[in-house]
RONU-377208 format. One record per residue (C-alpha): residue number from 1; z, x, y. Coordinates in Angstrom, 3 decimals. Example, Ala and Ser with C-alpha at 12.3 -4.5 7.8 and 13.67 -1.06 7.14 Angstrom:
2
pos->1	up->7.800	east->12.300	north->-4.500 .
pos->2	up->7.140	east->13.670	north->-1.060 .
END
This chain:
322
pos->1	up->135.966	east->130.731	north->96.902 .
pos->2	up->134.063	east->127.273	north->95.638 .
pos->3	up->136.594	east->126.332	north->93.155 .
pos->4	up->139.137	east->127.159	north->96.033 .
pos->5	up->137.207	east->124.614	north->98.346 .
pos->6	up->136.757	east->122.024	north->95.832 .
pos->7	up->140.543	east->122.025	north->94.842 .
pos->8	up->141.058	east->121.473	north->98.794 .
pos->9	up->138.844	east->118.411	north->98.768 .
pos->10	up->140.727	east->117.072	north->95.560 .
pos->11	up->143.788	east->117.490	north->97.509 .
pos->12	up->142.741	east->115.831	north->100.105 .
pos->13	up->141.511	east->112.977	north->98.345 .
pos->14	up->144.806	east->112.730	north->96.524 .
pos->15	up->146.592	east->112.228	north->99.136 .
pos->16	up->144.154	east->109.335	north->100.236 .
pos->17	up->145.661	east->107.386	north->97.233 .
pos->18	up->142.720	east->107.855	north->94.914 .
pos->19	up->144.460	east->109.684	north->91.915 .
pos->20	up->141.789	east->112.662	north->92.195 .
pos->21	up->138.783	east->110.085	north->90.945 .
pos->22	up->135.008	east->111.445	north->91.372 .
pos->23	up->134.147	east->110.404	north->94.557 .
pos->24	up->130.491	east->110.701	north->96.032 .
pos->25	up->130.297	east->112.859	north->99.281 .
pos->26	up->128.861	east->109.209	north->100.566 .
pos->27	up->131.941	east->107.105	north->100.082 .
pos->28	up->133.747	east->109.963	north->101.044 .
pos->29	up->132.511	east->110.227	north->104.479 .
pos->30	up->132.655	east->106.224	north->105.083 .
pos->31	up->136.163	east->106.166	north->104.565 .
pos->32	up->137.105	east->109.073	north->107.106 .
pos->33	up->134.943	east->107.318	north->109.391 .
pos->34	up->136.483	east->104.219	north->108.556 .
pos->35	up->140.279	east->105.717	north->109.170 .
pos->36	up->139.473	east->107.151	north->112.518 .
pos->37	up->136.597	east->104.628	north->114.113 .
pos->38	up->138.626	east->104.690	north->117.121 .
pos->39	up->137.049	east->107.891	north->118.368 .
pos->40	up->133.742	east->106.993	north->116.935 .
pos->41	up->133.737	east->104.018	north->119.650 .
pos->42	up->135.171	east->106.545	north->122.392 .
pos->43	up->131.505	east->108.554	north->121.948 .
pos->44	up->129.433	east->105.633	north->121.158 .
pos->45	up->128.303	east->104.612	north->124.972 .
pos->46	up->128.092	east->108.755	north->125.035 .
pos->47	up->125.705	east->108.932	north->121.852 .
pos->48	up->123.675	east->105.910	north->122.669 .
pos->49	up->122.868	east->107.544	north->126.675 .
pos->50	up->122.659	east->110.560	north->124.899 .
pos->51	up->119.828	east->108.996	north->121.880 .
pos->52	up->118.353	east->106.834	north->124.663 .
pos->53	up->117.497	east->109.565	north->126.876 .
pos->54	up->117.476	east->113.046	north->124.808 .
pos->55	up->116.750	east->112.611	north->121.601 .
pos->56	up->113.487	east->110.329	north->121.967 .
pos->57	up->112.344	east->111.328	north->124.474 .
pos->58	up->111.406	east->114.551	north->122.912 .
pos->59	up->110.442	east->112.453	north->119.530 .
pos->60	up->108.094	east->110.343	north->121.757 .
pos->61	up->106.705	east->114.070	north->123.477 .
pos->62	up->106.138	east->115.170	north->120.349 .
pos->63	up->104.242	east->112.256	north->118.571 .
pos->64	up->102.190	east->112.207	north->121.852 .
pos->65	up->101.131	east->115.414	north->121.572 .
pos->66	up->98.670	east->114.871	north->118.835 .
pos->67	up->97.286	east->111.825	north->121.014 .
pos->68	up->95.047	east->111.171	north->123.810 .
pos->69	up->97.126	east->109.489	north->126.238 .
pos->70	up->96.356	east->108.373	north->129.881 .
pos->71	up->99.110	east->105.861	north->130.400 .
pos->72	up->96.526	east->102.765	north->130.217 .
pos->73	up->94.768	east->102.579	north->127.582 .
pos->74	up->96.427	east->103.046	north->123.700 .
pos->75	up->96.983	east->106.583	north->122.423 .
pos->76	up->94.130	east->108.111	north->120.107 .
pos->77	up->94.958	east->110.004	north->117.394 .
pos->78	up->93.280	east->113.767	north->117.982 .
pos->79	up->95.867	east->115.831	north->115.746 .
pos->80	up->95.758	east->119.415	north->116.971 .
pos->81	up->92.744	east->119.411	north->119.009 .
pos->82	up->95.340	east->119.446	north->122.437 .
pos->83	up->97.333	east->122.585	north->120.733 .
pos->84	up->93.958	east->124.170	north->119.828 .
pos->85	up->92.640	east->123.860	north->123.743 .
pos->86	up->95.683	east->125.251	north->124.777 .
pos->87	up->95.446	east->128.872	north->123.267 .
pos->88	up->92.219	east->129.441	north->122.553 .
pos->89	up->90.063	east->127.250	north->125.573 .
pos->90	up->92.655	east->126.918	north->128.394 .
pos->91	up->92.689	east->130.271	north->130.172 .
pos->92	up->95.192	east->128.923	north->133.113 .
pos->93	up->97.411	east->127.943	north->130.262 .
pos->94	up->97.604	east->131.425	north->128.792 .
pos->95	up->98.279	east->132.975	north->132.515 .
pos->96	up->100.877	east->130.133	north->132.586 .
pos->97	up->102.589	east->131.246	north->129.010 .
pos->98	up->102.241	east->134.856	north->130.723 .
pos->99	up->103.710	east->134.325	north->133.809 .
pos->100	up->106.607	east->132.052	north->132.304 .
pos->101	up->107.638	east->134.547	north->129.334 .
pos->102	up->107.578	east->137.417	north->132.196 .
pos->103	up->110.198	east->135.628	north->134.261 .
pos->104	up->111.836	east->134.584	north->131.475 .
pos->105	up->112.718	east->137.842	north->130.242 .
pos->106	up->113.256	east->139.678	north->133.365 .
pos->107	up->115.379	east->136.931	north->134.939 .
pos->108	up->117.356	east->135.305	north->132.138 .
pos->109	up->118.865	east->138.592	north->130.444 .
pos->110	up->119.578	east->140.188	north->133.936 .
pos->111	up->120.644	east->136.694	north->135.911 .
pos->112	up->123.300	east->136.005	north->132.387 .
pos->113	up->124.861	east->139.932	north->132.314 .
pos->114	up->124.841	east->140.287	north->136.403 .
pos->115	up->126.678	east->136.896	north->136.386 .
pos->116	up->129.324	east->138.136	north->133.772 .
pos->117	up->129.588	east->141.403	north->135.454 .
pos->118	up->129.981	east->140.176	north->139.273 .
pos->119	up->132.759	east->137.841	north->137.080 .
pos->120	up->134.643	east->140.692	north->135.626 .
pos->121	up->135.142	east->142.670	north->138.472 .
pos->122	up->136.281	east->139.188	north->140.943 .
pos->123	up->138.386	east->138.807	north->138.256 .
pos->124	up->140.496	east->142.021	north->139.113 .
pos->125	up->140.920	east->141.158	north->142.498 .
pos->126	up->143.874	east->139.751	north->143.831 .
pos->127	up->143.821	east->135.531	north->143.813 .
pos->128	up->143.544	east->135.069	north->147.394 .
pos->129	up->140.695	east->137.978	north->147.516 .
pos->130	up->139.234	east->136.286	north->144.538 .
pos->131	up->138.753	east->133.103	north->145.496 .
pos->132	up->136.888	east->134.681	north->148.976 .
pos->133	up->134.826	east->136.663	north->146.888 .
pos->134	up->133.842	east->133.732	north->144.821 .
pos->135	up->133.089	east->131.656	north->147.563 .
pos->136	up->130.666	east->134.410	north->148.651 .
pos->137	up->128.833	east->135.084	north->145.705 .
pos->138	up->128.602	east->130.866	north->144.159 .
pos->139	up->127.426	east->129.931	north->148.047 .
pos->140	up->123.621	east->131.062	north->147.665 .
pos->141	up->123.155	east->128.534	north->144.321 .
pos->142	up->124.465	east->125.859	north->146.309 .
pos->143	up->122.575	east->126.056	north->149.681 .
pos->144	up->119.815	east->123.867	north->150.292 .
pos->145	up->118.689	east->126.894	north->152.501 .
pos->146	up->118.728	east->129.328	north->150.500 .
pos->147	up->114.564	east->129.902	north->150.562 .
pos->148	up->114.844	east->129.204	north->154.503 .
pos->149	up->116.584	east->132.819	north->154.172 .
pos->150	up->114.070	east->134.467	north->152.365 .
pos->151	up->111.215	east->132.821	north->154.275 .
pos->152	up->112.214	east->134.192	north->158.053 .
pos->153	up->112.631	east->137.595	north->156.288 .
pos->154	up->109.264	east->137.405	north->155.063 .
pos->155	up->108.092	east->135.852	north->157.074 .
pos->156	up->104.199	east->136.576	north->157.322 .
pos->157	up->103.812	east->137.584	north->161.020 .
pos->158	up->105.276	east->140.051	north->163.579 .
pos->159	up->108.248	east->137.351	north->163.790 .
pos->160	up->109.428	east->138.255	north->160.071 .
pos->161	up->112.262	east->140.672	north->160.003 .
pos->162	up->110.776	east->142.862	north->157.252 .
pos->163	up->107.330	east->143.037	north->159.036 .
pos->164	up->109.189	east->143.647	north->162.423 .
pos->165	up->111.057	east->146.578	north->161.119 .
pos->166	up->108.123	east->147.866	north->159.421 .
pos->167	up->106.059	east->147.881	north->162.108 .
pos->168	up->108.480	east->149.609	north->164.447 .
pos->169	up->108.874	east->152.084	north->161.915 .
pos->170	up->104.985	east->153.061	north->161.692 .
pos->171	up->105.082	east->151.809	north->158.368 .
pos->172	up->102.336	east->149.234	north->158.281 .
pos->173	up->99.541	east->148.700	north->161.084 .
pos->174	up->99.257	east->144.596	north->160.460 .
pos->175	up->101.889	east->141.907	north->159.295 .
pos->176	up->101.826	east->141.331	north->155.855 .
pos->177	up->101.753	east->137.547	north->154.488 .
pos->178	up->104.274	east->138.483	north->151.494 .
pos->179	up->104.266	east->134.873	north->149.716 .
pos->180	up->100.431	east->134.595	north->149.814 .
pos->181	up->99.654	east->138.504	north->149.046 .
pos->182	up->99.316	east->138.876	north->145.482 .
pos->183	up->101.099	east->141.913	north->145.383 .
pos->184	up->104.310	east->140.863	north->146.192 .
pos->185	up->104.679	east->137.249	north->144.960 .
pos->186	up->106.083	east->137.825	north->142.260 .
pos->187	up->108.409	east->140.400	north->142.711 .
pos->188	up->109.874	east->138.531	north->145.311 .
pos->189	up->110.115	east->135.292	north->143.372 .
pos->190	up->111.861	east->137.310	north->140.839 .
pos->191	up->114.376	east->138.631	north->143.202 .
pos->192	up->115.261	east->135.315	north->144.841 .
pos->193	up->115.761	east->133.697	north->141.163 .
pos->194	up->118.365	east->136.722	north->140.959 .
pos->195	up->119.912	east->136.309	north->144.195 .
pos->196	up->120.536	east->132.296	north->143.716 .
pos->197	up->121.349	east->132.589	north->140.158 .
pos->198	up->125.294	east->132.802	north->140.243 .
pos->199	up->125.584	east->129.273	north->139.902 .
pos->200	up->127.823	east->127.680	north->137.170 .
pos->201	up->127.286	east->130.219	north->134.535 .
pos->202	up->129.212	east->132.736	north->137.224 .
pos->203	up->131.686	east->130.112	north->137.694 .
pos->204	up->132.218	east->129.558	north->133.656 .
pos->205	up->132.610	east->133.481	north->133.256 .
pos->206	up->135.247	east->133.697	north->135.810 .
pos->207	up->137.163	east->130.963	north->134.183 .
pos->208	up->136.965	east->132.353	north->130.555 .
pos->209	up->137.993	east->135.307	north->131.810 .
pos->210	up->141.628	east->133.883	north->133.028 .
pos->211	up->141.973	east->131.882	north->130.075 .
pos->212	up->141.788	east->135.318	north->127.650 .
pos->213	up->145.694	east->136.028	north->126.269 .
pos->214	up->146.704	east->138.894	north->127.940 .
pos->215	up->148.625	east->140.000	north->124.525 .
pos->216	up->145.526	east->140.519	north->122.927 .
pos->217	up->144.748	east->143.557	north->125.440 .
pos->218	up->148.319	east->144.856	north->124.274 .
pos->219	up->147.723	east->144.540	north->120.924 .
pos->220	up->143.975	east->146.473	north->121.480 .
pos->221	up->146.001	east->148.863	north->122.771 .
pos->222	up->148.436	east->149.355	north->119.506 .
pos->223	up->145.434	east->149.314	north->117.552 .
pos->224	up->143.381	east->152.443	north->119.342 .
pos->225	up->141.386	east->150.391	north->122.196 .
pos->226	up->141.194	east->153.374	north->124.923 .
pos->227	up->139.034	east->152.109	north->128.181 .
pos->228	up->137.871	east->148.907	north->129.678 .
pos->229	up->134.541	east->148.823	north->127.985 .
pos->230	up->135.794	east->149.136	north->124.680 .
pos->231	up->138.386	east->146.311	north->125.490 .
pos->232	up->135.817	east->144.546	north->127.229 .
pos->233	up->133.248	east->144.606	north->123.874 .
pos->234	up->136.334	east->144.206	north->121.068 .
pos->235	up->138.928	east->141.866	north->122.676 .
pos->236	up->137.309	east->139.752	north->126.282 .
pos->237	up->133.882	east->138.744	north->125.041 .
pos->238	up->135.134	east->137.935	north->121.441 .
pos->239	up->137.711	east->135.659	north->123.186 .
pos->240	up->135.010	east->134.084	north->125.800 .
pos->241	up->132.197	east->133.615	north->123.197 .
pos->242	up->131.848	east->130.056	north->123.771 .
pos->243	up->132.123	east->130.463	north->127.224 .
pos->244	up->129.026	east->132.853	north->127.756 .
pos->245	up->127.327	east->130.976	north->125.082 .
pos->246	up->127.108	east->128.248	north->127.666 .
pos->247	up->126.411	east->130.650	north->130.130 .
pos->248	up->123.450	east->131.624	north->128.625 .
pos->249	up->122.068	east->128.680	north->127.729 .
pos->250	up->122.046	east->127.633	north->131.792 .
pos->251	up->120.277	east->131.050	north->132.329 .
pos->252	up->117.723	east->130.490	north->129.779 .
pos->253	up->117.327	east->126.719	north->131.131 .
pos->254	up->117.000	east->128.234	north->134.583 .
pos->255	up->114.524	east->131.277	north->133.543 .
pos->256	up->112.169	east->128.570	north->132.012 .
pos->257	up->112.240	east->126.350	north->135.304 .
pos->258	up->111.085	east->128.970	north->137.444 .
pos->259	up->108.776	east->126.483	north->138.984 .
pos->260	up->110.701	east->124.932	north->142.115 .
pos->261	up->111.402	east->128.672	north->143.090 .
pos->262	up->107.696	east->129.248	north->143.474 .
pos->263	up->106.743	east->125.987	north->144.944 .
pos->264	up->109.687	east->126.789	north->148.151 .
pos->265	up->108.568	east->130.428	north->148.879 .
pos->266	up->104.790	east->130.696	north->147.958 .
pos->267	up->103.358	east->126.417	north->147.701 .
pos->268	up->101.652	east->125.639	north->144.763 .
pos->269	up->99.152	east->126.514	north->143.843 .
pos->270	up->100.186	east->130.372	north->144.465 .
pos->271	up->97.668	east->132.696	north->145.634 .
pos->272	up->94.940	east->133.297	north->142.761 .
pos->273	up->97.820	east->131.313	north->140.511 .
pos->274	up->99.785	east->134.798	north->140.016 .
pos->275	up->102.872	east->132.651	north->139.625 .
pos->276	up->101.661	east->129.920	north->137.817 .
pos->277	up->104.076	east->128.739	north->135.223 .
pos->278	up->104.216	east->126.141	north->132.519 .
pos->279	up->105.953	east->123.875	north->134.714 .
pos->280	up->103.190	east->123.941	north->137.206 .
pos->281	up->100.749	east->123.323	north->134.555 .
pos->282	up->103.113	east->120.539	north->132.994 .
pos->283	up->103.395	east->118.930	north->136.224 .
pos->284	up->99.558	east->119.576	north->136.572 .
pos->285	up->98.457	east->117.266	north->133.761 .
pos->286	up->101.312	east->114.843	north->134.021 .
pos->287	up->101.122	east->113.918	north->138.013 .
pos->288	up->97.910	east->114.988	north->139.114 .
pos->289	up->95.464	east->114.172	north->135.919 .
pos->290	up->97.217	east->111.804	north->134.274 .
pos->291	up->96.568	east->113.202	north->130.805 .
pos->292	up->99.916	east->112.536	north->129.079 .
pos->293	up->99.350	east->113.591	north->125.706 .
pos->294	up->97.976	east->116.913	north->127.072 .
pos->295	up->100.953	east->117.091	north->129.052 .
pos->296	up->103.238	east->116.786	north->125.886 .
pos->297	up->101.300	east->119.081	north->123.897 .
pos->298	up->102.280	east->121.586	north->127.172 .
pos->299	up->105.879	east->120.451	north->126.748 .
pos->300	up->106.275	east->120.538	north->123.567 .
pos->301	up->105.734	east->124.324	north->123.559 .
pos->302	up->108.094	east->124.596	north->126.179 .
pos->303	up->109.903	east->122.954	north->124.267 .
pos->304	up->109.966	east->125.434	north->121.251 .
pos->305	up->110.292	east->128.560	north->123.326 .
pos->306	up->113.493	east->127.611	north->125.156 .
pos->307	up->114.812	east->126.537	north->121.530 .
pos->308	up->113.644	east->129.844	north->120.000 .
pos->309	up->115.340	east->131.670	north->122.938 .
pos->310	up->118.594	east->129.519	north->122.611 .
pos->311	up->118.724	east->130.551	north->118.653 .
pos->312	up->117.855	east->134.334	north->119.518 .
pos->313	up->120.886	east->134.282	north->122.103 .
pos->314	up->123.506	east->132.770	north->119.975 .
pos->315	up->122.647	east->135.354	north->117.060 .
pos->316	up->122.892	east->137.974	north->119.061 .
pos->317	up->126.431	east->136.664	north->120.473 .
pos->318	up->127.722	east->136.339	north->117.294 .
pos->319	up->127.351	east->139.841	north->116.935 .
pos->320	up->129.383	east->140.332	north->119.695 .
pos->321	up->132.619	east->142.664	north->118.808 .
pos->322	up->131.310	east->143.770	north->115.850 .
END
């Protein structure tokens, strides 16, 4: 398989005009990307935007992290002392890490495979019904009301819906304040990520799903496929792989940023900080004490779980119709 490789690269140099002469791997790169520069100054503006505001920023987090930084006076160099008061002196940090891994993994996973599924079965209908549908499902990511919904049915007096019927019912004696009670703040949080979480990942699925060859299912069906999970597993997500790996890396990104959904329904701080995430403790240390390289030290482990997940996630769909 090497020599068969390294016969393709002498071929390919050959027919550069170099008479199959050792050539470094070097020289050899700076004379494809001297025969096609064109495209290299299409992405340039693209790759400069994308250096200038990805790429160091995170660099910059990073070094900061092992600093004392306030924003006025030159960092100090502490090395791991912020990392070290994270997990073993900062006990809102750890209900933070808590809190964020829980609705990471319950809202993520099930948010990703209930936007895929909802897709699947829209994409049976008929195209008039399925652009309705669609329209239906996308409209609660979109709506800048979408808490306003959730907050008159839970509303924490005899004016919410839920409370109302309750109490008509003989269920409760007293109106439960839902988004300050500790029992229910985070369920509900959890169930309102859900329910405004078929955003663009839902919208991605239903497009991969039209743009799978239809003569693969016929040749599935040569080959012994014999229901629609089975051609589902072996022949759709095979075909869409790139498709829900971009799915999943918006419902990971989403998961992690669980903050704004808390702040809408319950304020912030939440009662007793049951919801308190890492982005409320980011913003924490960033806004309110102005202890940047604190801050970074918090980001940077953000940082490394949403990478960690996005590595876990792509294994896994690489496994996919195996």
């Amino acid at each position: 398989m090497k020599k068969e490789k390294v016969s393709a690269v002498t071929e390919e140099r050959q027919s550069y005009g170099y008479g199959g002469k050792p050539m470094t791997k070097g020289r050899y790169i700076r004379i494809q990307m001297k025969r096609t520069w064109q495209g290299y100054v299409m992405v340039a503006p693209f790759m400069l935007m994308f250096i200038a505001f990805t790429v160091a920023p995170v660099l910059i987090s990073i070094a900061l992290s092992f600093t004392s930084f306030n924003m006025l006076e030159w960092p100090e160099w502490k090395g791991l002392s912020n990392y070290i008061q994270l997990f073993l002196a900062d006990d809102l940090f750890i209900t933070a890490f808590a809190n964020t891994m829980l609705f990471a993994i319950t809202t993520g996973p099930a948010s990703f495979i209930l936007s895929f599924i909802v897709a699947w079965f829209i994409n049976e209908l008929s195209p008039r019904m399925r652009a309705f549908v669609t329209v239906i499902f996308y409209a609660p990511s979109i709506a800048g009301t979408a808490y306003l919904v959730w907050g008159i049915f839970f509303q924490g007096d005899i004016y919410g819906y839920v409370n109302g019927w309750l109490l008509k019912m003989g269920l409760i004696n007293a109106p439960i304040d839902y988004f300050r009670d500790v029992r229910f703040i985070v369920p509900l949080c959890i169930a309102v990520a859900l329910w405004t979480s078929l955003g663009t990942s839902f919208l991605s699925n239903i497009a991969g799903l039209q743009g799978v060859d239809h003569s693969l299912y016929e040749a599935g069906a040569i080959d012994g496929i014999k229901n629609r999970w089975q051609e589902a597993w072996y022949i759709t997500l095979p075909s869409m792989r790139s498709i829900l790996l971009f799915g999943a890396v918006l419902s990971i990104t989403g998961a992690f940023g669980f903050g704004g959904i808390v702040n809408a329904l319950c304020g912030n701080p939440s009662t007793d900080y049951v919801a308190w995430t890492l982005q409320h403790h980011l913003t924490e240390y960033m806004s309110t004490r102005f202890e940047y390289g604190y801050a970074s030290a918090i980001a940077v482990v953000l940082f490394a779980i949403m990478m960690t997940a996005n590595m876990l996630v792509q294994k896994f769909l690489s496994k996919v119709g195996q």
